[in-house]
N, C-alpha and C positions, 0 to 999 in steps of 0.2 A: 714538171716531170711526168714519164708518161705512166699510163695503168700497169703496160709489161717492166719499164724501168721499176716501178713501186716492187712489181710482183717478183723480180730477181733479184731486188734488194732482201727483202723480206725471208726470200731463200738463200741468201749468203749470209743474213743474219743468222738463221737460227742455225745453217751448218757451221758457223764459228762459236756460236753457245756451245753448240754439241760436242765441239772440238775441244773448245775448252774444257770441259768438263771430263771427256777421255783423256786427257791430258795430265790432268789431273788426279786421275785416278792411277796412271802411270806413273807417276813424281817429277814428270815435266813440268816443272814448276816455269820457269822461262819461256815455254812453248806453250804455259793456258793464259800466262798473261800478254802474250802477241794475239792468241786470240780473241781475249776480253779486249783488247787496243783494238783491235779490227772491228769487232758487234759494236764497240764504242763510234765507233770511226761511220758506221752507217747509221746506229740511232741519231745522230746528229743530223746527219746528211738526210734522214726522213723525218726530223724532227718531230719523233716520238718519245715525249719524256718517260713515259711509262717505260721502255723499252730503255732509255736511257739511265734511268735510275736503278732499274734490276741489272744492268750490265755494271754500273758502278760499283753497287754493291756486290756483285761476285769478283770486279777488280779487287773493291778494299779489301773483302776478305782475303783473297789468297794472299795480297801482298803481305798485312797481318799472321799472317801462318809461316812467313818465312824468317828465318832468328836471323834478323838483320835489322839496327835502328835505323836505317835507312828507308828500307822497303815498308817498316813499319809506320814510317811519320806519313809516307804516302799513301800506304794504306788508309787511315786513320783522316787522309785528305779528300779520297776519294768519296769514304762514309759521310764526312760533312756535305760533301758535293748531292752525295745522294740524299741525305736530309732535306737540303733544301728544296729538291722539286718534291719529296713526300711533301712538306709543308705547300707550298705551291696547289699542290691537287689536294690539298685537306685531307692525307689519307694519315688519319691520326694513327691506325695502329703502324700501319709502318715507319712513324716519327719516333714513336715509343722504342720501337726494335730496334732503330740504328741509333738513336740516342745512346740506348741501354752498353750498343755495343764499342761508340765511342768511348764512352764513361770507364767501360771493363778495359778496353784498350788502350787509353791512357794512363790508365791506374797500371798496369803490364809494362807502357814504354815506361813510366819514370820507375818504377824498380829495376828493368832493367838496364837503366840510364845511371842507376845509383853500383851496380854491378859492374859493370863494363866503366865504370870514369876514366879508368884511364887507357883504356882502349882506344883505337880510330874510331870512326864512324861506320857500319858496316861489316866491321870484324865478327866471324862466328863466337857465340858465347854460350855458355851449359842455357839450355830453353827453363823455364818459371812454369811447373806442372799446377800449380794453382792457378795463376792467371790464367793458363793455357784453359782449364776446366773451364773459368768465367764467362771467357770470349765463346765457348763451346756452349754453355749453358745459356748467353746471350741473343746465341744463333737460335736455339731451340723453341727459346719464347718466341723469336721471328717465325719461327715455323709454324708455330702450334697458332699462331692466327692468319696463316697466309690467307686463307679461307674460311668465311662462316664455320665449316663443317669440312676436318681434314682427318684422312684416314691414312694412319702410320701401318706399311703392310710390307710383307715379305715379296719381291718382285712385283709384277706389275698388276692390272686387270685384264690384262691380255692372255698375263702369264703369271699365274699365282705361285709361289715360290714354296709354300708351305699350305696343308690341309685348313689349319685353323682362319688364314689370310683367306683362302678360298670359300668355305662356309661364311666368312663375317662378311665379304662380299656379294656374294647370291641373295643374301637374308636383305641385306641393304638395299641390294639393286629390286628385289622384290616389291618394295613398299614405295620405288621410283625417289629415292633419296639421292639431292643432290647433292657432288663432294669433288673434292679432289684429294692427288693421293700420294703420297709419298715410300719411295723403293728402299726402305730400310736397308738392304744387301748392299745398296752402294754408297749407303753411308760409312764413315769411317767412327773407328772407337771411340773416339770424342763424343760426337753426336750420340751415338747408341746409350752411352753412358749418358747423356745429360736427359735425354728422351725417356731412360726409365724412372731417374730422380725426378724430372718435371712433375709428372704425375702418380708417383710413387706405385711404378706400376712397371712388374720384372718381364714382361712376356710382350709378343707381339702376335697379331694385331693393334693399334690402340686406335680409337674414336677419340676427337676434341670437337667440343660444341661451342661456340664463341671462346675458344681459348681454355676452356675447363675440359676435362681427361670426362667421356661418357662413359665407357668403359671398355672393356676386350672383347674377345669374341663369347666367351661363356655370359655374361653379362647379354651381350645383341641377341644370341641364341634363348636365353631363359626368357629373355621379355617379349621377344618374338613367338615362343612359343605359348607363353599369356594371352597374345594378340594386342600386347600394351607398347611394344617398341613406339610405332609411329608415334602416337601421345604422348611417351616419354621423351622423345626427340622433340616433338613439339613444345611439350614444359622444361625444355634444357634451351628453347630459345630456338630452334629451327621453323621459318614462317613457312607459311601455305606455300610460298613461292617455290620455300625450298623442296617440295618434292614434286615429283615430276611421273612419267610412266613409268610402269615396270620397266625392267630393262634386260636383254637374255645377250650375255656374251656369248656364249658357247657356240663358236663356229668351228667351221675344217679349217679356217686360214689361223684362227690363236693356235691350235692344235695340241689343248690342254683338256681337253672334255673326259678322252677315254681316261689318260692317265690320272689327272688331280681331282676330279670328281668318285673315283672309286671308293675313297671312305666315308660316300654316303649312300653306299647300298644297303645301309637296313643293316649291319649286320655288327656287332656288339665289340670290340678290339681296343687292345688297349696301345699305347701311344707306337709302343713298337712294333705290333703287329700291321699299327694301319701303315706306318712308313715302309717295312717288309710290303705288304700290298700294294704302295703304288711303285716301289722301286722293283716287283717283279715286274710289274706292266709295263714297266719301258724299260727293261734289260730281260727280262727272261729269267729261267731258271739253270743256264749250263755253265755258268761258275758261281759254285754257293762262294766261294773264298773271298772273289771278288765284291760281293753284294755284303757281307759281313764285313770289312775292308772298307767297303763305303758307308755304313748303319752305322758301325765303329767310330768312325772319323764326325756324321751328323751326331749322333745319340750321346759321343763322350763317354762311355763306357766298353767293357772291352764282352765283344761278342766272338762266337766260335760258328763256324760254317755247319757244324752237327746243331749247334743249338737254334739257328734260323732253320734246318730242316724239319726239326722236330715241331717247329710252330707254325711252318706251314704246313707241314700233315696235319695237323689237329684244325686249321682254319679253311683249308684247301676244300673239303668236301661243303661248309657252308656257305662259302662264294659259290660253289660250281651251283649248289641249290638257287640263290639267290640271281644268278645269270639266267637259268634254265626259267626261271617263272618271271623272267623279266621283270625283276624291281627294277623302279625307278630311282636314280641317281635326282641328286638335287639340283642338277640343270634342267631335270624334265625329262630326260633321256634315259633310257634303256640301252643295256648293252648290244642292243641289236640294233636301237636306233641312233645310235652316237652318230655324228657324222666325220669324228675320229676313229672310229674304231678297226682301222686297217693300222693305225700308228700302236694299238695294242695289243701286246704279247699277252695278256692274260688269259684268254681263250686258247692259245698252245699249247700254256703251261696247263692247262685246265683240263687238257685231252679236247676242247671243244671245239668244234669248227662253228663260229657264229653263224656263219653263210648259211651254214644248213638248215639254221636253224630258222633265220626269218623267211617267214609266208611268201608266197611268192604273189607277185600284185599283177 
């Protein structure tokens, strides 16, 4: 096979993961498993078991997810299937995760094999909220060791989805900690729910170190601020390997710098003032109704478009301070040196023209 044949395979592979998984998230249930059959259909053909085994395991699950004893026995076929190359390449923890979730799965089909007896085979039936949590809580163990070191976060590190997810990354990326990372927003309530049980931990960010919960972002934040994080990472089992250089995402192409980096200028807010500040940065200030509408819908509580004005008056004047004498944000950057800083309305709203403001070179 040739190098470009390898390198087009490798590219229809992962646009059929991708697919799958939008698909998914869609409730194409039928259209993620054509595309799990297709990713299947080339890890073969490139005889890549790694690649083979992770596409199995996203077959077995979904089929598992679907309340049919049918799709379920296949499912639960697939898992063994992928057992067997884990075992093969010695990779014990993921023998652990899909055993754990055979086990939970079978215990699911014969309940509801005792349910449906006199049913056909494949006939719809009320779904088992208990088992369903198992299978769910089964997954999460898989999770929480996919990686020495896995960081559970609100969208991406491209694009941080939340303040908290964005601070427990920069602190990370600081001390050049390596990890990977998982987009809680596109997990479903299953997941969310088994992920704060796992590690009896209600909030997100969350840090796992060999499978044990390190902690959230207040937790990275206090011991970073000790200058004891790295060591403490280090005595939770992260080797010399594990860490690497600093690391500086903040560029113009994530196009997350002016906005999500704003509540760390220095400047004292409490949870709803900072969301208020970065949600005027990327909408402005010309419908309060709208932005209390959106605070409203995030925060869970009921907000009034006088009462978000009244809390930007009283905060408005120690931003404009804090712009004017260029604090630095915790990317490094100054609101003059963002290289975002044309995507932010906060100098508008602020009466400021940034432009004016930096020296000319």
């Amino acid at each position: 096979m040739s190098t470009q044949t390898n390198g087009n395979d490798e590219k229809e592979f992962a646009k059929y993961l991708a697919s799958a998984d939008g698909r998914w998230q869609k409730g194409d249930r039928d259209g993620c498993i054509k595309q799990y059959e297709r990713a299947l259909k080339i890890a073969r053909v490139l005889k890549d078991e790694e690649k083979e085994g992770m596409v199995l395991m996203g077959l077995g699950f979904t089929m598992l997810r679907i309340d049919s004893l049918e799709f379920k026995r296949e499912g639960i076929d697939h898992m063994k299937a992928a057992k067997k190359i884990a075992i093969k390449r010695n990779e014990r923890a993921q023998v652990a995760f899909v055993e754990n979730i055979i086990l939970k799965s079978e215990a699911q089909l014969r309940k509801k094999e005792r349910t449906d007896k006199k049913k056909l085979k494949g006939t719809k039936s009320s779904p088992i909220p208990e088992a369903e949590a198992d299978v769910w809580e089964a997954v999460v163990k898989g999770l929480v060791i996919k990686a020495g070191v896995m960081f559970f976060m609100k969208g991406t590190p491209e694009k941080p989805m939340c303040t908290y997810s964005l601070q427990a990354l920069q602190t990370l990326d600081k001390i050049g900690l390596k990890f990977e990372t998982y987009n809680v927003m596109k997990a479903n309530s299953g997941i969310h729910k088994a992920l704060k049980k796992q590690g009896n931990w209600a909030t997100f960010p969350q840090l796992y170190v060999n499978g044990l919960l390190f902690g959230g972002n207040d937790v990275i934040q206090g011991l970073a601020e000790d200058d004891m994080l790295k060591e403490e990472l280090a005595k939770a089992g992260v080797p010399k390997e594990g860490f690497g250089n600093p690391r500086e995402r903040c560029s113009p192409e994530a196009g997350v710098c002016s906005s999500e980096n704003l509540g760390s200028l220095g400047v004292e807010l409490d949870e709803l003032e900072e969301e208020l500040l970065l949600l005027i940065s990327k909408e402005g200030t010309g419908n309060w109704n709208s932005l209390a509408a959106t605070l409203e819908a995030k925060c869970g509580r009921k907000l009034s478009a006088e009462e978000l004005k009244r809390r930007w008056t009283a905060i408005a004047p120690v931003i404009r301070s804090k712009v004017e004498e260029q604090a630095k944000m915790k990317c490094g950057h100054s609101c003059f040196t963002c290289p975002t800083r044309h995507e932010c309305k906060l100098h508008e709203t602020l009466d400021q023209d940034i432009e004016d403001l930096v020296a000319p070179t």
